[in-house]
gemmi code that builds the backbone of each chain (N, CA, C; Angstrom):
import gemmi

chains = {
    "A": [
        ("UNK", (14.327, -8.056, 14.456), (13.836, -6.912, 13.670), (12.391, -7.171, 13.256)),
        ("UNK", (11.607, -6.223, 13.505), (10.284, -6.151, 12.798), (9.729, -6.495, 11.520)),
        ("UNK", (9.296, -7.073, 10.821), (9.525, -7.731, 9.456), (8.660, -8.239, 8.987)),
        ("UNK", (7.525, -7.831, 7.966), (6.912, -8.950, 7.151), (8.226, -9.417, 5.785)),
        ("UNK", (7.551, -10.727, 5.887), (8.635, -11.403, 4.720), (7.885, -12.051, 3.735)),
        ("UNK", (8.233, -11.990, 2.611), (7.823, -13.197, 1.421), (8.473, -13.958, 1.089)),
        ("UNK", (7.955, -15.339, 0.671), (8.571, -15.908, -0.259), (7.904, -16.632, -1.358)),
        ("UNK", (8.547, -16.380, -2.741), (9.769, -15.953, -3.238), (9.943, -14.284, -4.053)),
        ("UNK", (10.461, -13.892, -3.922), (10.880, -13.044, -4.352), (10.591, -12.326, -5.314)),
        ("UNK", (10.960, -13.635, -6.441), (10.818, -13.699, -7.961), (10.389, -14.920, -8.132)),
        ("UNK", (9.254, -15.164, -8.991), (8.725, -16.317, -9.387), (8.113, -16.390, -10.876)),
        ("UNK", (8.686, -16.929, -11.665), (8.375, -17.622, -13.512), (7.638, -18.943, -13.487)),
        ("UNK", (6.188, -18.848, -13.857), (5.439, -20.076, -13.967), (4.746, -20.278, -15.129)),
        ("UNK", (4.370, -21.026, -15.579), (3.461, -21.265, -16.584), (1.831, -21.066, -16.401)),
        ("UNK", (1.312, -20.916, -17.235), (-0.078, -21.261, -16.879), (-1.071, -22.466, -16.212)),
        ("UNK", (-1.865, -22.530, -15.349), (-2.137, -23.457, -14.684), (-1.220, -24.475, -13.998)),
        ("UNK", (-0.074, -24.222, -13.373), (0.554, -24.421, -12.166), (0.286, -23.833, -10.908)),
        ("UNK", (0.078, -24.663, -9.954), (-0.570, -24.345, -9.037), (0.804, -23.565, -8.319)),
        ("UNK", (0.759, -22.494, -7.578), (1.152, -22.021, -6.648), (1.257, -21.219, -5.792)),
        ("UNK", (2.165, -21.175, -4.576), (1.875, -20.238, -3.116), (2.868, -19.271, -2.787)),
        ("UNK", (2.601, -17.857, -2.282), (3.647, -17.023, -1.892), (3.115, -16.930, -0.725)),
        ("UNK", (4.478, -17.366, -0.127), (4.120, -17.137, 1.752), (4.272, -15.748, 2.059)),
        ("UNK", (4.013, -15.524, 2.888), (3.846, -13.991, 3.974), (3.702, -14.482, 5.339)),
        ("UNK", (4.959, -13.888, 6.119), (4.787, -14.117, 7.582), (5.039, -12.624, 8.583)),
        ("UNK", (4.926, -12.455, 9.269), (4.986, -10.999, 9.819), (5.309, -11.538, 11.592)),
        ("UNK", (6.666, -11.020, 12.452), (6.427, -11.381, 13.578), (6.334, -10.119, 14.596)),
        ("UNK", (5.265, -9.101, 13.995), (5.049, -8.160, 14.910), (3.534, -8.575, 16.012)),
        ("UNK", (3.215, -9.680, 15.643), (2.526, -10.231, 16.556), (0.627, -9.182, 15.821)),
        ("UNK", (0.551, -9.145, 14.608), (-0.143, -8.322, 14.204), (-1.475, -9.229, 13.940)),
        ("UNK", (-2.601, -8.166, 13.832), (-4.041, -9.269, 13.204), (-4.330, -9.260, 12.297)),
        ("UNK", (-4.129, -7.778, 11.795), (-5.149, -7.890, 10.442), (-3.514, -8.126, 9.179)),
        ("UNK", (-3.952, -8.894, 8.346), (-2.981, -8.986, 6.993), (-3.725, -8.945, 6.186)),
        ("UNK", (-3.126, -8.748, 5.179), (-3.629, -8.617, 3.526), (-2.837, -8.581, 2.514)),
        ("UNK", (-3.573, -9.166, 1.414), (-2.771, -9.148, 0.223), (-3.097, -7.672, -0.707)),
        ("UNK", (-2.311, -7.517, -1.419), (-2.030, -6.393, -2.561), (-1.291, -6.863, -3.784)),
        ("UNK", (-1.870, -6.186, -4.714), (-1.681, -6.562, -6.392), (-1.151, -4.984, -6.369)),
        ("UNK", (-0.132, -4.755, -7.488), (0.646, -3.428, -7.904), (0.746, -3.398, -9.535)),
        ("UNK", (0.061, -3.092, -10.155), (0.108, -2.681, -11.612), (0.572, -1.057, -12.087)),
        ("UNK", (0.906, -1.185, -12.737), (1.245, 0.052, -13.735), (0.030, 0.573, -13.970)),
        ("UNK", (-0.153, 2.179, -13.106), (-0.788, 3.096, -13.988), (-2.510, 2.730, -12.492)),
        ("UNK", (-2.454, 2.069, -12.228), (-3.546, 0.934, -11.183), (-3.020, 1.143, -9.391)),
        ("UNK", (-2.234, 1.669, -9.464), (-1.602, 1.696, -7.582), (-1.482, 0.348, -7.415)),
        ("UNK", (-2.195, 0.237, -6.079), (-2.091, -0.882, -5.276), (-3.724, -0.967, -4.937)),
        ("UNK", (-4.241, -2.575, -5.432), (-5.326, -3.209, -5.120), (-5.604, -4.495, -4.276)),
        ("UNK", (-6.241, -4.222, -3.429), (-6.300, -5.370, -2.214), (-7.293, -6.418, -2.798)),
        ("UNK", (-6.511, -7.570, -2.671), (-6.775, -8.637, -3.463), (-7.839, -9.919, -1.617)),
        ("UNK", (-7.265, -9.861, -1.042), (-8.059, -10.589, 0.117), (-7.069, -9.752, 1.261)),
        ("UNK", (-8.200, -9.808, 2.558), (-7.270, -9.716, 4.134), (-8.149, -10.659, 4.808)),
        ("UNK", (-7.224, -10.241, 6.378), (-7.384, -10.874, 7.512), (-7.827, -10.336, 8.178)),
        ("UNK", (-8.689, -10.190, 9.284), (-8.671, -9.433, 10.251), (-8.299, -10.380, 11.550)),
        ("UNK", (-8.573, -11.776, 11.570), (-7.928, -12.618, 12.625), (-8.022, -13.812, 12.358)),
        ("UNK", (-7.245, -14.651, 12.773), (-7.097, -16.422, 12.790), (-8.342, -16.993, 11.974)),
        ("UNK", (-8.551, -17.599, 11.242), (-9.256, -18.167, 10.498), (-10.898, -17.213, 9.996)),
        ("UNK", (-10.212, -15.665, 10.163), (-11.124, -14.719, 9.883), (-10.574, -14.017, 8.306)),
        ("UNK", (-11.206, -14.475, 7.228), (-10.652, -14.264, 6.130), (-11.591, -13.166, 4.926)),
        ("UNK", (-11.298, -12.221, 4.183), (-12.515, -12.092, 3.424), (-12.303, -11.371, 2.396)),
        ("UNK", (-13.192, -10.800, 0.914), (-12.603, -10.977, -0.106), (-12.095, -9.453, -0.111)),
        ("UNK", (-10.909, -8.429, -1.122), (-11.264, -7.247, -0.894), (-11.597, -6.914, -2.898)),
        ("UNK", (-10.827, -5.902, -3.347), (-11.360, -5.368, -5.035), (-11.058, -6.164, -6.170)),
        ("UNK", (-9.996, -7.173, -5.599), (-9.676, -8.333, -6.706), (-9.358, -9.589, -6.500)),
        ("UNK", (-10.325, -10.073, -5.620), (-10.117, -11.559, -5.401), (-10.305, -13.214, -6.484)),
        ("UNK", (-10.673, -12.199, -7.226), (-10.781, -13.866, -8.325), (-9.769, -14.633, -8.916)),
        ("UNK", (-9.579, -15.836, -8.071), (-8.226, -16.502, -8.993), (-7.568, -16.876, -7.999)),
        ("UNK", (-7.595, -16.065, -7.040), (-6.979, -16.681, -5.467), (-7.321, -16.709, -4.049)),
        ("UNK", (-6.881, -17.627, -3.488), (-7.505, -18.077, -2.124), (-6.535, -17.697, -1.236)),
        ("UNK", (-6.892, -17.651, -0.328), (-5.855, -17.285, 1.106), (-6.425, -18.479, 2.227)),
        ("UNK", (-5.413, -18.418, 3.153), (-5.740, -19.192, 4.156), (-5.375, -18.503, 5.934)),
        ("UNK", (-5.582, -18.461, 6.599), (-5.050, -17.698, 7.928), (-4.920, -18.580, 9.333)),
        ("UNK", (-4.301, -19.970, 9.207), (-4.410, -20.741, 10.527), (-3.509, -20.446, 11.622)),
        ("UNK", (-2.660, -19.447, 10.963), (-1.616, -19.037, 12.025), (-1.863, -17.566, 12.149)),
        ("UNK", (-1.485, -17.463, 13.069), (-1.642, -15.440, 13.100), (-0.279, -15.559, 12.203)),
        ("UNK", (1.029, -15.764, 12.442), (1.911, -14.956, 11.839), (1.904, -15.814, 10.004)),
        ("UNK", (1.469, -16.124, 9.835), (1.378, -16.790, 8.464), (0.178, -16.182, 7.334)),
        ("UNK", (0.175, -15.868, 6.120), (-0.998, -15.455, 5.374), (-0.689, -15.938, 4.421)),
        ("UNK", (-0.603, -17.300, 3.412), (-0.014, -17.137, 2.416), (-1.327, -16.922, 0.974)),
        ("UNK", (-0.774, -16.567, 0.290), (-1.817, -16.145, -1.276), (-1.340, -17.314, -1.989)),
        ("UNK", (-2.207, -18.381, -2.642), (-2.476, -19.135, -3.509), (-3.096, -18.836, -4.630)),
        ("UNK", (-2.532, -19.345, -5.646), (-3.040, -19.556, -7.608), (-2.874, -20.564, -7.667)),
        ("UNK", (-4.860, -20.982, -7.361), (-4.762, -22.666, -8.193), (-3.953, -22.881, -9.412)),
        ("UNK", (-4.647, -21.855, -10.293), (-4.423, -22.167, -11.693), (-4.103, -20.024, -11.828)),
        ("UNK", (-2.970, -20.330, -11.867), (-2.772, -19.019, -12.832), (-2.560, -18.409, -14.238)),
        ("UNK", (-3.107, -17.364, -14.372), (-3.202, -16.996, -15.594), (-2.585, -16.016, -15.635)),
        ("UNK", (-2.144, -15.699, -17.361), (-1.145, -14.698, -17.856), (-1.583, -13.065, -17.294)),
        ("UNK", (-2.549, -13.285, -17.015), (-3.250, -11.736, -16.088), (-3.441, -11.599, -14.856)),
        ("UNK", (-2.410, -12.833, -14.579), (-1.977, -12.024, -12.363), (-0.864, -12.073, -12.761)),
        ("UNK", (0.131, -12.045, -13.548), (1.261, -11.327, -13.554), (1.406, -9.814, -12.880)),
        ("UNK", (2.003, -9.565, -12.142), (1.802, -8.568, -10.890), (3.179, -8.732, -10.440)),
        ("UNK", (2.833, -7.221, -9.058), (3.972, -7.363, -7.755), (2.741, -7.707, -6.932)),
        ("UNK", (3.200, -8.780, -5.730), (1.983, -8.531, -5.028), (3.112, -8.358, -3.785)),
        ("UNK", (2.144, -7.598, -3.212), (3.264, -7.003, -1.375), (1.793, -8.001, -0.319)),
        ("UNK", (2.245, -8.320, 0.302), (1.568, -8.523, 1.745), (1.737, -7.626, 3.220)),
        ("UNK", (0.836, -7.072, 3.419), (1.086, -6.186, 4.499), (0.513, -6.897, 5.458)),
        ("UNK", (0.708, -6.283, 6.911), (-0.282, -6.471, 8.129), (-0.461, -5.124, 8.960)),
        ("UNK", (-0.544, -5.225, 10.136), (-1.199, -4.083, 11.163), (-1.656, -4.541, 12.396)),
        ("UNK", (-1.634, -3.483, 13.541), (-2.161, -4.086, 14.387), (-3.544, -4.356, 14.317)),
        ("UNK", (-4.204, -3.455, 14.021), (-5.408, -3.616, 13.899), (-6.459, -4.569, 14.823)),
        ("UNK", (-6.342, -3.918, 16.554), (-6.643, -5.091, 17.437), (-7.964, -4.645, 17.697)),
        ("UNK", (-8.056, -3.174, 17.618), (-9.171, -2.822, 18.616), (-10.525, -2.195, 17.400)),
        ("UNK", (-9.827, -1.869, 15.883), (-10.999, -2.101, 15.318), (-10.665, -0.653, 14.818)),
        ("UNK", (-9.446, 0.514, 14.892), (-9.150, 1.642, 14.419), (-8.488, 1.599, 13.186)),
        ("UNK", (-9.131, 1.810, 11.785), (-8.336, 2.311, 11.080), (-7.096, 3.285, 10.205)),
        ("UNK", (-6.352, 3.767, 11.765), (-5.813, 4.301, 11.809), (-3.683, 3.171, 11.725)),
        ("UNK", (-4.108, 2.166, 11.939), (-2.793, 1.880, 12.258), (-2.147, 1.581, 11.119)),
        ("UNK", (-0.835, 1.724, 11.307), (0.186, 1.967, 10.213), (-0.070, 0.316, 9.652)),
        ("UNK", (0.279, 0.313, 8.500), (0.063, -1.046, 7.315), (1.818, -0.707, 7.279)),
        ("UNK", (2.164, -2.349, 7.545), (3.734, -2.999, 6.846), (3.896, -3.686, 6.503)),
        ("UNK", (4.452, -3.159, 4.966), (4.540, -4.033, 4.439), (6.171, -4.593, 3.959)),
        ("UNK", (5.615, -6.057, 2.907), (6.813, -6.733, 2.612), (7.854, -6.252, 1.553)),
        ("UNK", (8.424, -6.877, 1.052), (9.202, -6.547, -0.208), (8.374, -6.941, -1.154)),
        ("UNK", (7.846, -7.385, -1.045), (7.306, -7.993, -3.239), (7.532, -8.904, -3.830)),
        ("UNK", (6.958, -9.616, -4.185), (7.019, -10.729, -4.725), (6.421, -10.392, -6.320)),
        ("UNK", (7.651, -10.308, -7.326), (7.309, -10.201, -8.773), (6.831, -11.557, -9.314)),
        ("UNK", (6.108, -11.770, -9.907), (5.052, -13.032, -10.409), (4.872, -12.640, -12.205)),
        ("UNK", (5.578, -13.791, -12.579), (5.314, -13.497, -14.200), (4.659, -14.876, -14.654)),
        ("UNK", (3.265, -15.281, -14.935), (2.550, -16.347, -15.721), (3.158, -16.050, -16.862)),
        ("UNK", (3.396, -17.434, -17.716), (3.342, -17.272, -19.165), (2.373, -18.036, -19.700)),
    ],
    "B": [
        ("UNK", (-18.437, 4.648, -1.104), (-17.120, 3.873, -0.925), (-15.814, 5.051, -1.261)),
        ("UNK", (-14.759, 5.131, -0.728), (-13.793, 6.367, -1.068), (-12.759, 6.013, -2.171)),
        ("UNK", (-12.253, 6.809, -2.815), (-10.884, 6.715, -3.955), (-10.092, 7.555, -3.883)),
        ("UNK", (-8.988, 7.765, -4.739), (-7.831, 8.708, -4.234), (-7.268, 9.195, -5.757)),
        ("UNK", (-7.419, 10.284, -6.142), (-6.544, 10.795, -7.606), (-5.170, 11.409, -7.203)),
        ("UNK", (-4.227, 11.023, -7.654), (-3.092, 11.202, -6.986), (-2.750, 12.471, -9.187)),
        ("UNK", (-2.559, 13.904, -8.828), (-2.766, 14.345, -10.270), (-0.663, 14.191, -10.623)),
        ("UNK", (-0.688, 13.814, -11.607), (0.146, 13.484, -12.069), (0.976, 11.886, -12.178)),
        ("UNK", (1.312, 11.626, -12.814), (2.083, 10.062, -12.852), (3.514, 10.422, -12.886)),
        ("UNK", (3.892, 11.294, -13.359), (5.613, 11.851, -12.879), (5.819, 12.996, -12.851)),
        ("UNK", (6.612, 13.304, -11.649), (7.133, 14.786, -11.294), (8.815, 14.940, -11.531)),
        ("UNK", (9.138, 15.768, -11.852), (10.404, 15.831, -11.758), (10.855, 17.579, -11.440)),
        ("UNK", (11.739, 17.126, -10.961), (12.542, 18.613, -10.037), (13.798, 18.749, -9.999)),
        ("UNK", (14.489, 19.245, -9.771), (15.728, 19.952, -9.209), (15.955, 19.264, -7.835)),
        ("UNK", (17.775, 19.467, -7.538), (18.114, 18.962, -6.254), (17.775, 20.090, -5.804)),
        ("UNK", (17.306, 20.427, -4.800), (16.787, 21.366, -3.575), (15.800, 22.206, -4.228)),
        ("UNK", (14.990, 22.216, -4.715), (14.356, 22.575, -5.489), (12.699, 21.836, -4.304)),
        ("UNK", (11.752, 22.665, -4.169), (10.585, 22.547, -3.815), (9.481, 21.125, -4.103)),
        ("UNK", (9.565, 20.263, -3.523), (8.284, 19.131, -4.097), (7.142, 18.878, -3.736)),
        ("UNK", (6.651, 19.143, -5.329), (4.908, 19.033, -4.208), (4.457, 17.885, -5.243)),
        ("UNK", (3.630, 16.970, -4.264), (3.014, 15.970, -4.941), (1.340, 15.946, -4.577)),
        ("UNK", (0.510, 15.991, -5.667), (-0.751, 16.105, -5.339), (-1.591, 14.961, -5.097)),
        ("UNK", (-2.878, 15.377, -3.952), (-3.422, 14.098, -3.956), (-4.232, 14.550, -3.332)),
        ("UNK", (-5.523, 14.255, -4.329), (-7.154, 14.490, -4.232), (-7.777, 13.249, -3.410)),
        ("UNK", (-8.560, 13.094, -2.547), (-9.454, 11.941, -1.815), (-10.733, 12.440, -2.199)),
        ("UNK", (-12.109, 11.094, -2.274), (-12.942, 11.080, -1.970), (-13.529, 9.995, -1.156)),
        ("UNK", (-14.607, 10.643, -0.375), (-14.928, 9.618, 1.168), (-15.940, 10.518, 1.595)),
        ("UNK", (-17.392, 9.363, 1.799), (-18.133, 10.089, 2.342), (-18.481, 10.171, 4.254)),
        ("UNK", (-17.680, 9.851, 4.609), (-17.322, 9.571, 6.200), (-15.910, 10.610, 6.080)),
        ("UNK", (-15.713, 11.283, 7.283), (-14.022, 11.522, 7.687), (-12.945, 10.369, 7.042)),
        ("UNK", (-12.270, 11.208, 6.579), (-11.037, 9.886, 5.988), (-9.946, 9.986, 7.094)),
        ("UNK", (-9.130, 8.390, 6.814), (-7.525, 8.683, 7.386), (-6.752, 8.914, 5.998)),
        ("UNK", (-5.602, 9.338, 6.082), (-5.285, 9.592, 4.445), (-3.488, 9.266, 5.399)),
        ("UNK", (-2.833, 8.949, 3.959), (-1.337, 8.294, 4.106), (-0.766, 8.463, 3.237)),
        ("UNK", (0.601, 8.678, 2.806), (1.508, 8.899, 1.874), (2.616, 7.741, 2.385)),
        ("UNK", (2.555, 6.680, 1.076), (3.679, 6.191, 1.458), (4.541, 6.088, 0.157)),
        ("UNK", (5.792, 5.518, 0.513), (6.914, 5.652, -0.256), (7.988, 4.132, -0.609)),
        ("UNK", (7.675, 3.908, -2.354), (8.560, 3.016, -2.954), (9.782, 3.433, -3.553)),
        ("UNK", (10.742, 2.678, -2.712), (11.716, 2.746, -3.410), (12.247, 1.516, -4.569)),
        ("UNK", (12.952, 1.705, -5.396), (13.397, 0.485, -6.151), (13.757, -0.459, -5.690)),
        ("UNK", (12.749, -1.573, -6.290), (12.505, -2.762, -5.511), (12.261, -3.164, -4.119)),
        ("UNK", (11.967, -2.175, -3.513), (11.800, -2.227, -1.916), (9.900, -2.164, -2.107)),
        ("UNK", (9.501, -2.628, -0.764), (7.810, -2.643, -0.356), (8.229, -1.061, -0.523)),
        ("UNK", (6.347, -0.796, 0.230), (6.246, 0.412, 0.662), (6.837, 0.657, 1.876)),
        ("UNK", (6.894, 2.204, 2.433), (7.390, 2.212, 3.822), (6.606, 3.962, 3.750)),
        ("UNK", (5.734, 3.867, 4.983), (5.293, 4.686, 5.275), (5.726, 6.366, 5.707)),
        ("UNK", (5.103, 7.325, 5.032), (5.829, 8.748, 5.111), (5.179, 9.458, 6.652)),
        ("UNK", (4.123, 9.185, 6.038), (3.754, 10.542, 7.479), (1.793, 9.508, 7.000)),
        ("UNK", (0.969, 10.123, 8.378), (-0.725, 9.604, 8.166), (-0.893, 10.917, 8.956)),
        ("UNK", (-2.488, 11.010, 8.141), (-3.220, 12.167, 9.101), (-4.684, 10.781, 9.843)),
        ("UNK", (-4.963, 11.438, 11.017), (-5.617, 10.377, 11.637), (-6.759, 11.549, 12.751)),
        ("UNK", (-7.149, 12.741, 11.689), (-7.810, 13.777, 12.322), (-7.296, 14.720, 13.232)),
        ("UNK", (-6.351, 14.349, 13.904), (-5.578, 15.155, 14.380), (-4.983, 16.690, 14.084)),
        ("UNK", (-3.657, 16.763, 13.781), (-3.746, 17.882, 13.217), (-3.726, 18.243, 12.103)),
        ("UNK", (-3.985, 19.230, 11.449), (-4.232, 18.803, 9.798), (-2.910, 18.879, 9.278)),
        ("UNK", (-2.138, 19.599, 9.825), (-0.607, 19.626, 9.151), (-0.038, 18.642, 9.738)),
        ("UNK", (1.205, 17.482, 9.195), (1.188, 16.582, 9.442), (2.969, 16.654, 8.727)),
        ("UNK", (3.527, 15.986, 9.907), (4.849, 16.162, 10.057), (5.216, 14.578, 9.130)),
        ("UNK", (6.306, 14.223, 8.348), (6.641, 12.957, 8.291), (8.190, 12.160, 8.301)),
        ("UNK", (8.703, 11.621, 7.930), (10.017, 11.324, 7.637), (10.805, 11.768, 6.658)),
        ("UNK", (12.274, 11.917, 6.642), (13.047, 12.605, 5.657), (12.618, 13.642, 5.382)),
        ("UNK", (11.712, 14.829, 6.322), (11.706, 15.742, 5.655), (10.122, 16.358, 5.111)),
        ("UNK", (9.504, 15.196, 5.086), (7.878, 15.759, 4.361), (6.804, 15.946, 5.019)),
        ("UNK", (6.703, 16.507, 4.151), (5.009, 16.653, 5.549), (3.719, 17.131, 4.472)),
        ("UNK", (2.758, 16.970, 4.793), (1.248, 17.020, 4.549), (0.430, 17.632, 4.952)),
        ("UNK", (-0.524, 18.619, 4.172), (-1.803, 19.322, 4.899), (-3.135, 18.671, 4.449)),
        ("UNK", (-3.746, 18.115, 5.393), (-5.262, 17.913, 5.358), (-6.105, 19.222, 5.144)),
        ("UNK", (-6.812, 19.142, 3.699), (-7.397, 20.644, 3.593), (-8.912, 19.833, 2.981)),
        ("UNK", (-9.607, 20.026, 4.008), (-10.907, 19.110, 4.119), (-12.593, 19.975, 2.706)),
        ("UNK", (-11.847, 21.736, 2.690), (-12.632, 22.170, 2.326), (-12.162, 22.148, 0.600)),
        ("UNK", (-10.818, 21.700, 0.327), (-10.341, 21.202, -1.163), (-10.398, 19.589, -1.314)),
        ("UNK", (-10.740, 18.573, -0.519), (-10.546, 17.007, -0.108), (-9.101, 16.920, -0.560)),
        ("UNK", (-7.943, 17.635, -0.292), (-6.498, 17.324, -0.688), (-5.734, 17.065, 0.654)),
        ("UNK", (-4.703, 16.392, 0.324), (-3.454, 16.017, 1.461), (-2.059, 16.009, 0.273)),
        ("UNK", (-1.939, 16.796, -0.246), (-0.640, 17.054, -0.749), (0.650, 17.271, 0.224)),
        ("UNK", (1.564, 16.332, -0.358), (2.604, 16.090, 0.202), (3.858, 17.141, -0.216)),
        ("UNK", (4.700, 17.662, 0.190), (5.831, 18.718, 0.192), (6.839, 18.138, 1.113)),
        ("UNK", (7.703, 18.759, 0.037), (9.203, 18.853, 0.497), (9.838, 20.399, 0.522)),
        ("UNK", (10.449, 21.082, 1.476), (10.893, 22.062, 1.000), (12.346, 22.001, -0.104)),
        ("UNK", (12.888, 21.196, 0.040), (14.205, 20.669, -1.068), (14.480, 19.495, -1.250)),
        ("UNK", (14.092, 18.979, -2.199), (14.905, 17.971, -2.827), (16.101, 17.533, -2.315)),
        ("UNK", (16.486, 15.768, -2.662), (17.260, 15.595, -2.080), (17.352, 14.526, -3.323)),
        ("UNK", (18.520, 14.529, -3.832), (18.959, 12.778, -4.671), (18.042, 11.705, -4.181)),
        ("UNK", (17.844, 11.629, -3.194), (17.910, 10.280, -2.597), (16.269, 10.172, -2.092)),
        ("UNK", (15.624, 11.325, -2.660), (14.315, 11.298, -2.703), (13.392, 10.232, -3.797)),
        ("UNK", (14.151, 10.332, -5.073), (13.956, 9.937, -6.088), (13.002, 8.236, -5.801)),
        ("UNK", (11.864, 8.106, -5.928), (11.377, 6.748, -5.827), (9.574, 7.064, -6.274)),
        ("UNK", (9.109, 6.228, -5.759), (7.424, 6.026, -6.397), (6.553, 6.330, -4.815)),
        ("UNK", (5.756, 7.654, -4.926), (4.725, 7.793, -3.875), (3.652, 7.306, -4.010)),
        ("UNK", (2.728, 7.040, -3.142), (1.182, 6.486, -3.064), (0.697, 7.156, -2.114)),
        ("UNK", (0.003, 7.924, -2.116), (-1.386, 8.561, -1.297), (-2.071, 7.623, -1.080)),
        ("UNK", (-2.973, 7.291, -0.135), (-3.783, 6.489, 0.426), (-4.901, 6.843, 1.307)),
        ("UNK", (-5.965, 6.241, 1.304), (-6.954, 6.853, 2.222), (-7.680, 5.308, 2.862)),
        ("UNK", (-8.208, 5.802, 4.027), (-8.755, 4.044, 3.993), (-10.093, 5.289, 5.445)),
        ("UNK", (-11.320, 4.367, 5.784), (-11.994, 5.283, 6.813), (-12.082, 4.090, 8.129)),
        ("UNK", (-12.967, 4.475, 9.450), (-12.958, 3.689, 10.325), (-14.286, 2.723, 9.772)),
        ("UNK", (-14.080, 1.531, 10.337), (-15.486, 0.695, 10.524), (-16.154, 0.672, 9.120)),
        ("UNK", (-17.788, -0.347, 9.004), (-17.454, -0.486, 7.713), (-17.080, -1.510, 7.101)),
        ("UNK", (-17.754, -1.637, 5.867), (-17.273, -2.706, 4.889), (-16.139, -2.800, 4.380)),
        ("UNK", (-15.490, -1.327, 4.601), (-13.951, -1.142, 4.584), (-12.833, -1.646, 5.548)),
        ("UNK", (-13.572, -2.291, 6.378), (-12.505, -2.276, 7.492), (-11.066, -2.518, 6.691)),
        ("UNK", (-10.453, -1.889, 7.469), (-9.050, -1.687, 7.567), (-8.343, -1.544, 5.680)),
        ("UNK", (-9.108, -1.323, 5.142), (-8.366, -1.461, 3.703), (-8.053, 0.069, 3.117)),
        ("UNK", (-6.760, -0.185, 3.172), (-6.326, 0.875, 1.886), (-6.361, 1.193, 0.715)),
        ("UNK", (-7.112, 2.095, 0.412), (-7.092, 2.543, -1.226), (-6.543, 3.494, -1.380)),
        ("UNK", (-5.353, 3.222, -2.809), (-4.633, 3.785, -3.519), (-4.523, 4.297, -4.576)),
        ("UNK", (-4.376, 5.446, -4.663), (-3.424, 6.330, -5.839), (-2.608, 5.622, -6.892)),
        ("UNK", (-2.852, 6.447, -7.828), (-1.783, 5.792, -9.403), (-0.668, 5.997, -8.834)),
        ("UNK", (0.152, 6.290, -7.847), (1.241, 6.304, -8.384), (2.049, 8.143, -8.717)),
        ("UNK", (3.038, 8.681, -8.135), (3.471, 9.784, -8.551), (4.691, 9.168, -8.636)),
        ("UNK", (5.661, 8.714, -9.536), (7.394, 8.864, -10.134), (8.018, 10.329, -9.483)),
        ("UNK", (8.348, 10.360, -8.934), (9.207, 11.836, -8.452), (10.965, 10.915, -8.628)),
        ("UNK", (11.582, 11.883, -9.827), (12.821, 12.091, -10.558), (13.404, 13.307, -9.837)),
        ("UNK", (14.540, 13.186, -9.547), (15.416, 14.346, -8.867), (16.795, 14.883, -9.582)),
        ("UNK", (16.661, 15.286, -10.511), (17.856, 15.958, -11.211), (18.867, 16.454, -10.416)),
        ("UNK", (20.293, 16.454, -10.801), (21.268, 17.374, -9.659), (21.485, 18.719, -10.546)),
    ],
}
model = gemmi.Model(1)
for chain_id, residues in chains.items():
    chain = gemmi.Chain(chain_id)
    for i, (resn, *xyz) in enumerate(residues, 1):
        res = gemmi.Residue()
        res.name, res.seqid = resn, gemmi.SeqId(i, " ")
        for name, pos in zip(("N", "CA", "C"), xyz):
            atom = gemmi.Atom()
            atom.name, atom.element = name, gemmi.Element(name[0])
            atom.pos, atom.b_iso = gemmi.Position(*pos), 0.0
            res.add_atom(atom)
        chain.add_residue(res)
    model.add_chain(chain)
structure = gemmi.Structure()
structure.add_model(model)
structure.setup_entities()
């Protein structure tokens, strides 16, 4: 089945614990990206991909890094998180081979993230 | 750079009852524009995209969209309600090429509630 996935799901951390939500997608896709989901805010693209170690920032990148060494892998890192990325964040991808912004974005389930 | 006013944060209707959900774009290039659809606790999953084509725009379960370029709207309709409509829409617009590549920008958010 076609599928981007996260993990975890649900995640409770403290402040300044470092950690990673994976995103993998095996539609064989290029471009990925992350998304932040707030109340009242939609959905804000936090970093994408457009290919293999092609990474760059998008409306809210401060606070986290991404990495892209695999095509099917994107995961979003918080060195140090704070009580204000508490969020859903979704990871999508796309084909996005030939450079049309037209192709459908799929995305994951969500990963709820609560800093305290 | 483009944005999206999606007018209202909750709609509510009647089962078979008419749904219209509004959604204003701005973009100074041709836009692609998208309606997609959250359900509880699920990602997004895409309704219907206009991609210049035709301006009326067919989608899943039922909905569909008019590109009306001389109002910048793509309001989404249902002719009836359905229970099982009930979840969180996002309008979206993203353009080709660009510092935008491939990124979606989103709408607050419309709550559509379905009374029986």
């Amino acid at each position: 089945e076609a599928q981007v996935t996260q993990n975890p799901r649900y995640l409770i951390t403290v402040t300044g614990k470092k950690l990673t939500v994976t995103c993998s997608q095996n539609m064989n896709h290029e471009y990925m990206s992350w998304y932040r989901q707030d109340p009242g805010l939609g959905l804000r693209q936090i970093y994408y991909s457009m290919n293999v170690e092609a990474t760059d920032k998008g409306d809210v990148p401060e606070g986290y890094k991404v990495s892209r060494k695999e095509k099917r892998n994107f995961p979003l890192i918080l060195e140090s998180p704070s009580p204000n990325q508490t969020s859903l964040y979704f990871c999508a991808s796309s084909l996005q081979a030939s450079g049309t912004s037209t192709d459908t974005q799929y995305f994951g389930p969500g990963t709820r993230l609560t800093v305290l | 750079a483009q944005s999206v006013t999606q007018l209202g944060s909750h709609v509510s209707v009647s089962e078979g009852a008419l749904v219209l959900l509004r959604c204003n774009y701005s973009s100074s290039v041709p836009p692609y524009l998208f309606w997609y659809v959250q359900y509880p606790n699920q990602g997004l999953q895409l309704l219907l995209k206009y991609t210049s084509a035709a301006t009326l725009v067919k989608g899943i379960n039922g909905f569909e969209a008019e590109f009306k370029k001389s109002e910048t709207s793509f309001h989404l309709t249902k002719p009836s309600a359905h229970m099982s409509d009930a979840a969180e829409y996002f309008c979206a617009v993203t353009v080709a090429g660009g510092t935008s590549y491939g990124k979606l920008t989103f709408g607050q958010g419309t709550i559509l509630t379905v009374h029986p």
